[in-house]
N, C-alpha and C positions, 0 to 999 in steps of 0.2 A: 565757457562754452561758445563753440564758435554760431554764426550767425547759419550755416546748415544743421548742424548739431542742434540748436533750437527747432529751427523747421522741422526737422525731424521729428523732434521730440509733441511738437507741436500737434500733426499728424497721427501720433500713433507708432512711427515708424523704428525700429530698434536699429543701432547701429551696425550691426550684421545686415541687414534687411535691405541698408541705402544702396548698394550700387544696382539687388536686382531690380527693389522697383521701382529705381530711372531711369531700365532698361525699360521696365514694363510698360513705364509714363510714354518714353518716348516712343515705343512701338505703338502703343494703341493712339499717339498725335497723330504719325504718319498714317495709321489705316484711318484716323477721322479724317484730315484733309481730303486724303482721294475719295473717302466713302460720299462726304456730301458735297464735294464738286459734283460727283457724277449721280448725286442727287436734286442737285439743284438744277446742271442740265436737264437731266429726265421729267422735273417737275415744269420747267420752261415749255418744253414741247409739247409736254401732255395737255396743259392750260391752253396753249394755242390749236387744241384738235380737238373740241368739242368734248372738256372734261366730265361732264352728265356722264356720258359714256363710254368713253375712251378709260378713264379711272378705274369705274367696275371690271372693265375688259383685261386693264392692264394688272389689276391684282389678281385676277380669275389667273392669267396666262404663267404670270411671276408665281405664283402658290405652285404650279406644274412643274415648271422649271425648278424654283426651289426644292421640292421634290426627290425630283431625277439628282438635284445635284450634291441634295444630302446623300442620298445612298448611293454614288458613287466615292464621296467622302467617307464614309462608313466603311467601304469595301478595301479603301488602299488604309486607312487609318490602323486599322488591325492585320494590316498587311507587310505595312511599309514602316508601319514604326512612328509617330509620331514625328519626332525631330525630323524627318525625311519628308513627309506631308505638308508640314508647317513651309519649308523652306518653297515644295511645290505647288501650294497652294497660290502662294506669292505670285510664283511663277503663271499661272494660269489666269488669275487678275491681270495682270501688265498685259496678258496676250487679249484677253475681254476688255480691257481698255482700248484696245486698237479697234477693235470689233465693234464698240460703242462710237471710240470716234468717226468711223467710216458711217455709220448710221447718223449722225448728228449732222456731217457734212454734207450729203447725199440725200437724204428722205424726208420730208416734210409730211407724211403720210401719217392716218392714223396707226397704222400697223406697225410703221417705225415707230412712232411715239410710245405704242404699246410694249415694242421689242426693247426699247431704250431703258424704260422703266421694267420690263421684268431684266434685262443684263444687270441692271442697278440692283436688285433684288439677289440678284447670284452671287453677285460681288459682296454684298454685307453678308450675306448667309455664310460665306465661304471665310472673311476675313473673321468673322462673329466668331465661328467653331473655332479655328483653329489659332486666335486669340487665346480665349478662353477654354480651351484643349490645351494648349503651354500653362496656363494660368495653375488649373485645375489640378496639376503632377506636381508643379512647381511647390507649390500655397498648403498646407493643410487647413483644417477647417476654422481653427482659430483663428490663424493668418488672413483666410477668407473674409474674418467677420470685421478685424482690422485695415486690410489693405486692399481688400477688391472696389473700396467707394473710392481709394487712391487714386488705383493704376487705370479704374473705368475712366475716371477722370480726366484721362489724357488727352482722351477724342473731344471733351466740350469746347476750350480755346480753338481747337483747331476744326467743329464745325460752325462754333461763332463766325470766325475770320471769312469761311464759304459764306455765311450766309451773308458779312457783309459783301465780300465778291458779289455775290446771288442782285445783290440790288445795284453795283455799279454796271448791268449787264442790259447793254440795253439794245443789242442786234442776234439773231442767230447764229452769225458767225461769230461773235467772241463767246461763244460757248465752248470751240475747240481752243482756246487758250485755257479754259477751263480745264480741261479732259488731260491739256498737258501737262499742265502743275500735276495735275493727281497721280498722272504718269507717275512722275517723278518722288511724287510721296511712298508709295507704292512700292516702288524700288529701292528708296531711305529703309522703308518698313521691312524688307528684305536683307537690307544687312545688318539691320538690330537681329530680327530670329538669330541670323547667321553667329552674332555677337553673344546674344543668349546659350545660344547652344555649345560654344566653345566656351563656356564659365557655369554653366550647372547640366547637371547628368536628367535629363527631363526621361525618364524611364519611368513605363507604367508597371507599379508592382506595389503590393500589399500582403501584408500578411495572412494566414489561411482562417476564415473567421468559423465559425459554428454553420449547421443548416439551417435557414431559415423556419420557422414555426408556421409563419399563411407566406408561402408564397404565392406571384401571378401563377394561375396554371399556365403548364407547360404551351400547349399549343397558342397562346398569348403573349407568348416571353419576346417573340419578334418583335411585337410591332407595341407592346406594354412595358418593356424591361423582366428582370425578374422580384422587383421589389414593391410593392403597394405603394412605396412613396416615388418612384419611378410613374406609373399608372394614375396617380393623379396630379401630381406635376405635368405630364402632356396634357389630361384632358383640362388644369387650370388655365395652362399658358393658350390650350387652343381657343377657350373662352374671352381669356384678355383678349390674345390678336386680335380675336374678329370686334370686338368692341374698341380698342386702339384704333383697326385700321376707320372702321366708323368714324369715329370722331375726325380722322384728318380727311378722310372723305367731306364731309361735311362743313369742316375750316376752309377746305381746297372752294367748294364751292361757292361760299357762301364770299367767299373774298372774289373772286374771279365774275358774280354777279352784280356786286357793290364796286368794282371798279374795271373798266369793260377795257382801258389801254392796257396793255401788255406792260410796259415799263412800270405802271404803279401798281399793279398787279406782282409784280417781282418785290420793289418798295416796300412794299406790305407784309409781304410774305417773309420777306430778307429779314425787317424788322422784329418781326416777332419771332422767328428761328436765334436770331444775335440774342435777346432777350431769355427765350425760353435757356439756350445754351449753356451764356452766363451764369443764368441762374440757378439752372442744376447741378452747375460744375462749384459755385461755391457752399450749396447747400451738402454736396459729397464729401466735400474737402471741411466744411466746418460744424456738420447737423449728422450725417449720417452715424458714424462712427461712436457719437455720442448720443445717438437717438436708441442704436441697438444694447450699448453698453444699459442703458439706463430704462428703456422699454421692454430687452428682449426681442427675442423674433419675431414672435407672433403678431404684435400689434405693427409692429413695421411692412409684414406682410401684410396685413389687412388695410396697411391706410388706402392702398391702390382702390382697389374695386368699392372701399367703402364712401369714398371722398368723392369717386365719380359717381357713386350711385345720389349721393344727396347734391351735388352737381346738376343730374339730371333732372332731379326734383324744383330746381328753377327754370326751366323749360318755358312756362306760359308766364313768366315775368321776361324772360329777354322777349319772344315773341311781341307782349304786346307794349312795348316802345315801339317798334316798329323795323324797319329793315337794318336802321343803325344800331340800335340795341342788339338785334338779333345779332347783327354781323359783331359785337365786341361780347355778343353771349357767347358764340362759338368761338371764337378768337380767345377766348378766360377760360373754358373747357378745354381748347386744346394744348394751352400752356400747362396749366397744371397739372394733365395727362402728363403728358411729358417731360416737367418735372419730376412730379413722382416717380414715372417709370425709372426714370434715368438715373435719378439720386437714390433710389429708397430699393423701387421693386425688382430693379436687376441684381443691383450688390445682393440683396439679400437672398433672391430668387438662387442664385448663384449659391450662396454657400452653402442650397440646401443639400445639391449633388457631394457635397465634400464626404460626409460621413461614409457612403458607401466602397466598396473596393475599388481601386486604381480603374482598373477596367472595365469596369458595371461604367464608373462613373464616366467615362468619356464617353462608353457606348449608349449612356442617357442624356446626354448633354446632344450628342449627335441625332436621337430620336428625338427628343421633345425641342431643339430648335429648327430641327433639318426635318419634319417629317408634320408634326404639332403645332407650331408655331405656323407655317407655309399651309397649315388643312383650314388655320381659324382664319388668315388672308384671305382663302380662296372659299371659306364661308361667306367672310363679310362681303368679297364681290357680288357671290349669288344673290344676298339680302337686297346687296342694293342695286342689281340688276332690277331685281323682283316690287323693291319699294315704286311706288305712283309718282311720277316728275312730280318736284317741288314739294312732297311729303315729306318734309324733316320730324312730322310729328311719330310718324310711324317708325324713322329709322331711330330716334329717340328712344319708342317704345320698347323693339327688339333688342339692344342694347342695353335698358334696364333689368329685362328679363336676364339676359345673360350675365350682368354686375351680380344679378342678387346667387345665379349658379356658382361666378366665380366665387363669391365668397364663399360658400359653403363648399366647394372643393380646397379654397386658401386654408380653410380650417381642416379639413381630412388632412392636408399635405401636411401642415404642421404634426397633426399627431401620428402621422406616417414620421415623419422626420425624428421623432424623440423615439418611436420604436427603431430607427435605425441604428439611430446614436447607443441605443442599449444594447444590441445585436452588436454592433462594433466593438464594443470591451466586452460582451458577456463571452464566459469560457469555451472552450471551443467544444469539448466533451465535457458535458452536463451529466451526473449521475444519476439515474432512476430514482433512486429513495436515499436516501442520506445512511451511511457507514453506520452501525451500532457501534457503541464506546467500548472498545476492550473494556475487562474488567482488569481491577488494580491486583496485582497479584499480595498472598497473602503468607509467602514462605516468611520473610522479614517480620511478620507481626511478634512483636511480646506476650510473654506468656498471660500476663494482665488484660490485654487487647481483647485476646481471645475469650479468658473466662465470661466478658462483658457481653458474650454472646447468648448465653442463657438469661444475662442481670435480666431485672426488671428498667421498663426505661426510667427513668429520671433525669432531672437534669442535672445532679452532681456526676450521674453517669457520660451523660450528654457535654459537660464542661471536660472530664477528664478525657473522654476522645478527642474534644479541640485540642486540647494540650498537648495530647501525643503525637499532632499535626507538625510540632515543631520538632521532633526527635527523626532522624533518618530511618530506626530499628523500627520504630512503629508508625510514621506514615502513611504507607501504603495502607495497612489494615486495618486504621482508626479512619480515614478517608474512605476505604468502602461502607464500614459499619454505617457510617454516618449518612451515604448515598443512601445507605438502603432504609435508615430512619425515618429521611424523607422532611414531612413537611412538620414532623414532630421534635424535631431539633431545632426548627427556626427560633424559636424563642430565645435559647442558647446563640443562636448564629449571630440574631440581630445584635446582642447584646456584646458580643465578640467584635463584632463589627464597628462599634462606636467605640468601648473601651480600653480594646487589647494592646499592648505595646508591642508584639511582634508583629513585626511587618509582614514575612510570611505567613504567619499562621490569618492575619487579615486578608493576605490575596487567599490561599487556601480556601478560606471558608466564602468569600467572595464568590470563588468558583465554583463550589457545591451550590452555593444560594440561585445559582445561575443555572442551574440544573431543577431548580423549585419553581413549578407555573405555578405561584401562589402570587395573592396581592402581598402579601406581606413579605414575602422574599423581595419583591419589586420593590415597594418600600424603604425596606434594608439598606439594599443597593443603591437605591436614588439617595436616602440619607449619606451614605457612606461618598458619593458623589460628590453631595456639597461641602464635603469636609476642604479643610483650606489643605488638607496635604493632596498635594496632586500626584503622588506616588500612587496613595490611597485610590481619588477618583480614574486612576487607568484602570486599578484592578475592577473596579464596581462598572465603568465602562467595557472591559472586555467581556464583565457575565452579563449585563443586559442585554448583549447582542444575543444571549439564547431568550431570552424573555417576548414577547407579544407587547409591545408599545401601549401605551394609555394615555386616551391623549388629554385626562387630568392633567398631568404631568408636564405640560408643556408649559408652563408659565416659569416652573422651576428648572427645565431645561435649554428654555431661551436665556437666562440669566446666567446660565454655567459659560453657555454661547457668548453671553455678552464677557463675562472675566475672563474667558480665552482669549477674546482679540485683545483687552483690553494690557492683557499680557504683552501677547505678542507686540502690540506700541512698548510697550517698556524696554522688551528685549531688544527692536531693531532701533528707536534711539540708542541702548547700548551699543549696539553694533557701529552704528554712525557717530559716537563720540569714541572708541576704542580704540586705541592707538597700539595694543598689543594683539598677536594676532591669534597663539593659542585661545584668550580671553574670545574672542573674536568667532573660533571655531567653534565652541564650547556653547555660545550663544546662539549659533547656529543649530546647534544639537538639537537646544532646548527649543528654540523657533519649530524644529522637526517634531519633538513630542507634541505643541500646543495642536501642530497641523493633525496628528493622529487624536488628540482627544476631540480636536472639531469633529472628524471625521465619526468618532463613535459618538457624539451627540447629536449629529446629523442621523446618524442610523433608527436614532429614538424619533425625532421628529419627521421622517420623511421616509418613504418606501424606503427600507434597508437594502436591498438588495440590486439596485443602480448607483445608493452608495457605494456600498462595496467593490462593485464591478468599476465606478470610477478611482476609488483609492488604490485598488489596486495596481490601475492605470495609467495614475498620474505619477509615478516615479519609474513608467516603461520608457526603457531605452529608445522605442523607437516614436519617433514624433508622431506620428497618425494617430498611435491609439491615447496618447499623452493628450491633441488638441480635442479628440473625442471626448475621453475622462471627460477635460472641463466644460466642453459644448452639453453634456446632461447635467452637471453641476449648473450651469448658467440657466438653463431650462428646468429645473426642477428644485431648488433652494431661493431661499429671500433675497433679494441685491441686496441688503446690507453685508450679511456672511458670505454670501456669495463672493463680492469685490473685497474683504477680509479675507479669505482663503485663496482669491485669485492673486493676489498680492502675496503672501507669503510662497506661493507653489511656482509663480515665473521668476528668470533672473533677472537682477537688477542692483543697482547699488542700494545700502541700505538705508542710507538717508532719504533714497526717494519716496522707498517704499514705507518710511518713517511720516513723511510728510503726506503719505498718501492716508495713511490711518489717522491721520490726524485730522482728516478733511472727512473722513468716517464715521470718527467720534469728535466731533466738535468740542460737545462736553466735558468733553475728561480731563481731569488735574492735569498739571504740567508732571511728567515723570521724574521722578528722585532719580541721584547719579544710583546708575545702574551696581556699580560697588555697595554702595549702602544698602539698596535692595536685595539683592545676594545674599547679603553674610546677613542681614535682616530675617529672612523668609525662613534660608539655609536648608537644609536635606528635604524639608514640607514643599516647598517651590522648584529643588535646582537637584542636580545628581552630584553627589558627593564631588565630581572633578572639577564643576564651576565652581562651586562654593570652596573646592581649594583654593583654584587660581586667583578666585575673588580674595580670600585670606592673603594670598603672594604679592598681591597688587594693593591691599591696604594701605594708604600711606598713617606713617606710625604717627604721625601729629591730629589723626581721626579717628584714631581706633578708638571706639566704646570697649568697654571692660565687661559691660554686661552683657552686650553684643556679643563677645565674643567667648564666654564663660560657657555655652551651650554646646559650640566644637571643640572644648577642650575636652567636654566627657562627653563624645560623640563614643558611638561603637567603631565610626568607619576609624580604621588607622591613616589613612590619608588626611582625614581634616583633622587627629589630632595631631599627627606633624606641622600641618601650617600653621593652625592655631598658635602652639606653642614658638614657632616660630614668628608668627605676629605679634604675642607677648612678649617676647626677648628685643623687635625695636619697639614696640612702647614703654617697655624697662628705661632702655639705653633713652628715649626721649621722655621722659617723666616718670625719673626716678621715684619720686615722692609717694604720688597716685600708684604705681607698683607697689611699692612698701605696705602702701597702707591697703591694697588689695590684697597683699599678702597676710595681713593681721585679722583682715575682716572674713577671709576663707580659709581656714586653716586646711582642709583637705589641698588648698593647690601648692601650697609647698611640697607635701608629702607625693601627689603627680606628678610634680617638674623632676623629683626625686626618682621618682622610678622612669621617666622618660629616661634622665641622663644616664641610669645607671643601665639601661636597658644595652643587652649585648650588639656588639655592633653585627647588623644585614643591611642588604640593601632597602633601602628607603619604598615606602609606598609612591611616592613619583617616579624612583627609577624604574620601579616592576612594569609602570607603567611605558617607560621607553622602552623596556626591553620588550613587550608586546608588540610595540610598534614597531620595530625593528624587525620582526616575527613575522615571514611571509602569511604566515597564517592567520595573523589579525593584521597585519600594515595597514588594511583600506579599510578597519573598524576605527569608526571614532574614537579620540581619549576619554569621553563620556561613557563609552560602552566599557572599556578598557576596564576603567576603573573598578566594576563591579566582578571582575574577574580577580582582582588583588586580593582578596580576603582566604582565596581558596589556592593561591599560589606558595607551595611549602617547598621552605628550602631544602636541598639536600645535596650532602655530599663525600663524593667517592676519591677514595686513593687510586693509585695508578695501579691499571691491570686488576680492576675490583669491578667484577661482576655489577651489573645493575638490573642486567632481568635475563634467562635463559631464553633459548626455542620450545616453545611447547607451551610455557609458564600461560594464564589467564592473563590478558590484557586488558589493564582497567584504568591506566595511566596514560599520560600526554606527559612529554620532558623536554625542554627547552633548556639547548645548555646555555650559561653565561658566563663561565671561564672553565676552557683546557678540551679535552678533545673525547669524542667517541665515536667508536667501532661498534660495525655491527657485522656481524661473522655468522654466515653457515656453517659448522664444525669451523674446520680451518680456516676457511676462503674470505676474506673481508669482500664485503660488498659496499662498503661506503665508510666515509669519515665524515664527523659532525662537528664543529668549533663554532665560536661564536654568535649566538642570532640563530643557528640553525634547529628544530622540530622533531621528533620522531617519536614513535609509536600514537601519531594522530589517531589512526583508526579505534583506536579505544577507547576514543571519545565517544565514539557512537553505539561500539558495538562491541563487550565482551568475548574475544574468542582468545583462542590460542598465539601468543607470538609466533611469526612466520622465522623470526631468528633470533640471535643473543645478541645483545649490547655491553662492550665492557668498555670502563673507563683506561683511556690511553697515557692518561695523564693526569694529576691529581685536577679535579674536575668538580664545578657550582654549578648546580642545576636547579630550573623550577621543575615541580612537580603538580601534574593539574588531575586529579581522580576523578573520574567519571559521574559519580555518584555527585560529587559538592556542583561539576560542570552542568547538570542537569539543573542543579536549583539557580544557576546564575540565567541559564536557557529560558527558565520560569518567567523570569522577571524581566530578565532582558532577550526578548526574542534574535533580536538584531545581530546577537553573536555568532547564531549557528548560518549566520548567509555567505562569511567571505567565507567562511570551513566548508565550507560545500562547494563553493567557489574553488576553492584552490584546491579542493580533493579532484574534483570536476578535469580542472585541467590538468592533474600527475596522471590522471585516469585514462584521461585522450591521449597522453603524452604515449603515457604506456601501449595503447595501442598501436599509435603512427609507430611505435618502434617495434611490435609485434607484426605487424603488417606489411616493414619494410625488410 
């Protein structure tokens, strides 16, 4: 790893990430240099013009101007386009830089010193927006919580450096040597945008979200946003200002009365600007980042107003030392103001605009710093217009008062800020009342089924309808009986549920129990949960999500919590020792199921329903609502699970994220090689394709015999191929131990017998490539794949041998895999089919009429996939019906652009 690559890494910063934000760093150096040159001018001047005064006047006059000069940024920003604003923005600084230096050169007046300091005022307001206007389109909100303490970062070296300038400054006129570096920053800062803009598309746009449930009213939307967390964000920040701009009121002075020469007056000043700088720029670059990961928002937002408020509360200890004391008590208040703001309460304040839309969000950004921010300035003036010379105990007071307001809006804004982030992944059209269940139809019932309709209940009655749970002919109609049984079947259920060997008939009745508010259906399911087969606990997790939560329960569902991540470390060491890479994908798979079983036991422990709205979220294509997802997951789960789940859902190598669980669970055993675990656990832990490959990858000088005596008489056909084939090299490597495993089992002679003897098809691995092959599954995992083999029937046609007419009922999916077919209107061929190619999809879904015939061209192997078996694999594995929809999706659009053209 190289020595940036580190850095990087050290940061936060992904390697995608590094060149924007070096762009980012270096634009916000150049707007810090010119910003506190022509800060530290303005504050030169104003000190030497009777600052009592002159200070209130000139924040009074800068809040006006800021002002005016927000909303005319507001007015070209939704006008002109962002990228166009940003680049003219620049442009209008360089020209107020000339405009300052001509006042600095020329006026020694209070009114110039005043104009000095509001232009200065303009000029940050203006570089501020449209900084973080680029930042804002650029960043989503994840990114934000990572990388906004970075690229803020830029400006601390670079108003260090000013402020040591600031103290080698010791005439009026080497102020315009000042004015002219900044010039020159300024215009560096002008061809970074320029540079930005020709390497990312900075376009404001989002997706279309739901209507808001309280919105501002209408005639408030101007000057409040239209979001509650819009509306207290302006009135927090305007709170802070006016207590921020206090306190440097108060530093300015109090330094300017303890030392009456102008040069040590700058000294002073210089000094503690380099210091405060410093130190906020390392505390961003090595506290921040790691203070949100591990605090969260809310406490980081609150350190501001809460740290200054007990700050204040030492008041009459600096006081009574005396004028020394006093002057190093304001001097330690205005440093740590400005620490925090700078490290802690901007980055964060900043990423609370992310959740909302592209557009909301710059046009909140522009009110609450262009309009909010410049009203609490031009508050704190008045105050201290209004305060009695020399009463710092009073400007103190109003100040506290205001600390304890701001806190209690910092707390509205946050829980405005998590209804945002809900409103951001919640659906866009909400239904009135939830769908009622079709009922199951009841033509396919047995004649048996039926009679059961008059029985008396029992529960040999009640067992024999689970039973018929597993037959196709009576499912349906032993499935309703049993709905409508109710909560008089649970006993049965429960009992089904711990000791049934069918797997379906356990999800089945899983999902009827999931239909039962009883405690004892909850019960059920939470038992059927802890079971070690994690096949089992999806299905008991998919019914509890109809159930009502208890939060008895949660000691036994934090622990399920805990074996999922503890998994998930198993699996991504495998990943990171795995040197084969189907193995590799396969482990992936399962990485994806542990993240869906998190997700349904999160739904037990915590509002369901921001779950949901984030799971859904976090595998959307488009980044916004993906860094949304996890901004409610980080605000609303434990940080243990939390950084467990944030870690498996971003990308990254897998030993990192191996070694990140590790630093997780400290605790935990060192993990077994992931092979042995595998074939260990087997179809209870993994989906029959891992535990093949795990079989393929055995090495034969470690094969256990009893280990692997389980997939020999599996049902799946896939792990009995491997198995037997990882017996045949433990044979070849330990002949002896074979032999006498052969004497000790006599049934596995008579197996390997009917293995060999069995007629030759294609193999259950290659059903599996020929899926993959199959635009219709290509982009389905081989994990999913695999639960499709069992229902794939072979079949086959002689040349010119009919395989389905026009008209006939379509109940069939055909994949051929050697020789060719036609499909004909009467005479007219309309297509040929040959290798890998699909037809009669639609049958998958939907019983009608074939639209034409199919006949074989040529002597012709085909799989055959029935509707009916496709439905139970849909059951179990949802996964399969997304790329068929997918690929139906686009012959569909195809179909049209060609109907259309």
């Amino acid at each position: 790893m190289t020595l940036l690559a580190r850095w990087q890494h050290l940061l936060g910063i992904r390697p995608a990430e590094g060149r924007t934000v070096g762009l980012f760093f270096l634009h916000n150096f150049l707007l810090g240099i010119g910003t506190i040159l022509v800060y530290v001018a303005a504050n030169v001047v104003l000190l030497e013009n009777h600052p009592e005064t002159s200070l209130p006047l000139a924040y009074g006059a800068s809040a006006l101007l800021m002002l005016a000069a927000g909303q005319v940024y507001a007015h070209y920003e939704h006008r002109l386009g962002l990228q166009t604003v940003a680049v003219r923005v620049l442009l209008v600084v360089v020209v107020l830089m000339g405009v300052i230096g001509v006042l600095v050169a020329t006026g020694e007046s209070v009114a110039a010193a005043v104009a000095i300091m509001a232009g200065y005022r303009v000029i940050y307001l203006l570089t501020n927006l449209e900084f973080w206007g680029v930042s804002a389109v650029v960043f989503d909100v994840r990114q934000g919580r990572r990388l906004f303490s970075v690229i803020s970062s830029g400006d601390m070296p670079a108003k260090a450096l000013g402020a040591v300038l600031a103290v080698l400054v010791h005439h009026h006129a080497e102020l315009l040597w000042l004015l002219l570096l900044a010039f020159g920053a300024y215009v560096g800062a002008l061809l970074v945008v320029r540079a930005t803009n020709r390497t990312h598309a900075v376009e404001v746009r989002s997706a279309a979200r739901a209507v808001r449930q309280q919105p501002v009213a209408a005639p408030l939307r101007r000057w409040l946003g239209s979001s509650r967390l819009v509306l207290t964000m302006c009135l927090s920040l305007l709170v802070v200002a006016a207590v921020t701009t206090g306190i440097e009121y108060a530093f300015f002075i109090n330094v300017k009365e303890r030392f009456h020469d102008q040069a040590l007056v700058m000294r002073y000043v210089g000094t503690v600007l380099t210091l405060t700088y410093l130190l906020a720029m390392l505390l961003k670059l090595a506290v921040t980042g790691k203070a949100l990961d591990r605090l969260g928002v809310r406490p980081v937002l609150l350190a501001l107003p809460l740290v200054l408020l007990a700050g204040l509360g030492f008041f009459g200890l600096g006081g009574a030392l005396g004028p020394g004391g006093l002057l190093l008590y304001v001097c330690g208040l205005f440093l740590v103001q400005e620490v925090l703001r700078r490290a802690f309460f901007d980055p964060v304040f900043l990423v609370l605009f992310q959740p909302l839309p592209a557009e909301e969000r710059l046009q909140a950004h522009t009110l609450v710093k262009g309009v909010y921010e410049p009203l609490g300035m031009g508050l704190a003036g008045l105050l201290l217009l209004l305060t009695p010379a020399a009463s710092l105990g009073f400007t103190v007071s109003w100040m506290a008062v205001l600390l304890v307001v701001a806190s209690g809006l910092l707390y509205r804004t946050y829980q405005h800020y998590l209804g945002e982030l809900h409103h951001a992944v919640s659906p866009r059209f909400a239904a009135s009342e939830p769908a009622p269940t079709p009922a199951l139809p009841q033509a396919i019932a047995t004649s048996w089924v039926a009679g059961l309709e008059s029985a008396p209940i029992a529960g040999a009655n009640v067992q024999l309808l689970v039973e018929a749970l597993a037959a196709k002919t009576s499912r349906a109609a032993a499935a309703e009986k049993l709905r409508q049984l109710g909560a008089a079947a649970l006993p049965v259920f429960s009992a089904t549920l711990r000791t049934h060997p069918n797997p379906a008939v356990v999800r089945r009745v899983a999902a009827l129990c999931g239909h039962l508010p009883q405690p004892a259906s909850r019960r059920a399911l939470l038992a059927l949960a802890r079971q070690s087969d994690l096949t089992k606990r999806e299905a008991a997790l998919r019914a509890l999500r109809h159930l009502p939560a208890n939060p008895a329960d949660e000691a036994a569902l934090r622990e399920l919590v805990q074996q999922e991540l503890l998994l998930a470390r198993e699996l991504l060491h495998g990943q990171a020792a795995g040197s084969m890479p189907p193995l590799v994908e396969a482990l992936n798979y399962e990485l994806h199921r542990v993240e869906q079983r998190l997700f349904g036991l999160l739904q037990q422990l915590y509002p369901p329903q921001p779950i949901r709205d984030a799971q859904r979220h976090v595998a959307h294509a488009a980044r916004e609502r993906q860094a949304n997802a996890l901004e409610i997951l980080d605000n609303l789960i434990d940080r243990p699970t939390y950084q467990g789940l944030q870690t498996l859902l971003e990308v990254g190598a897998a030993a990192a994220k191996a070694a990140r669980f590790d630093r997780l669970l400290p605790a935990a055993p060192v993990p077994a090689p992931i092979l042995a675990t595998i074939v260990e656990r087997g179809e209870a832990g993994f989906t029959d394709w891992t535990v093949s490959l795990a079989l393929d990858q055995w090495p034969a000088d470690r094969i256990d015999f009893l280990l692997l005596l389980p997939h020999l008489l599996s049902e799946s056909r896939l792990l009995r191929e491997s198995a037997v084939a990882a017996l045949a090299r433990w044979a070849e490597t330990r002949p002896a131990a074979y032999q006498a495993a052969l004497r000790q089992n006599a049934f596995l002679a008579d197996l390997l017998m009917r293995h060999a003897a069995a007629p030759a098809h294609v193999s259950a691995a290659d059903r599996v490539a020929v899926l993959q092959q199959t635009a219709l599954f290509a982009e389905t995992p081989a994990s999913v794949l695999s639960a499709i083999v069992p229902i794939m029937q072979e079949v086959k046609f002689g040349a010119e041998e009919p395989i389905f007419a026009k008209g006939d009922l379509g109940t069939s999916l055909f994949i051929v895999h050697a020789g060719e077919v036609g499909i004909f209107t009467g005479s007219r061929q309309l297509a040929t089919f040959r290798a890998g190619d699909f037809f009669g999809e639609l049958a998958l879904l939907d019983a009608e009429p074939r639209s034409a015939a199919a006949v074989a061209q040529t002597p012709t192997l085909a799989f055959r996939l029935d509707q009916e078996d496709f439905y139970d694999v849909m059951e179990e594995r949802p996964e399969v019906l997304r790329n068929i929809l997918r690929v139906l999706c686009q012959r569909l659009r195809k179909q049209n652009e060609t109907g259309n053209g």
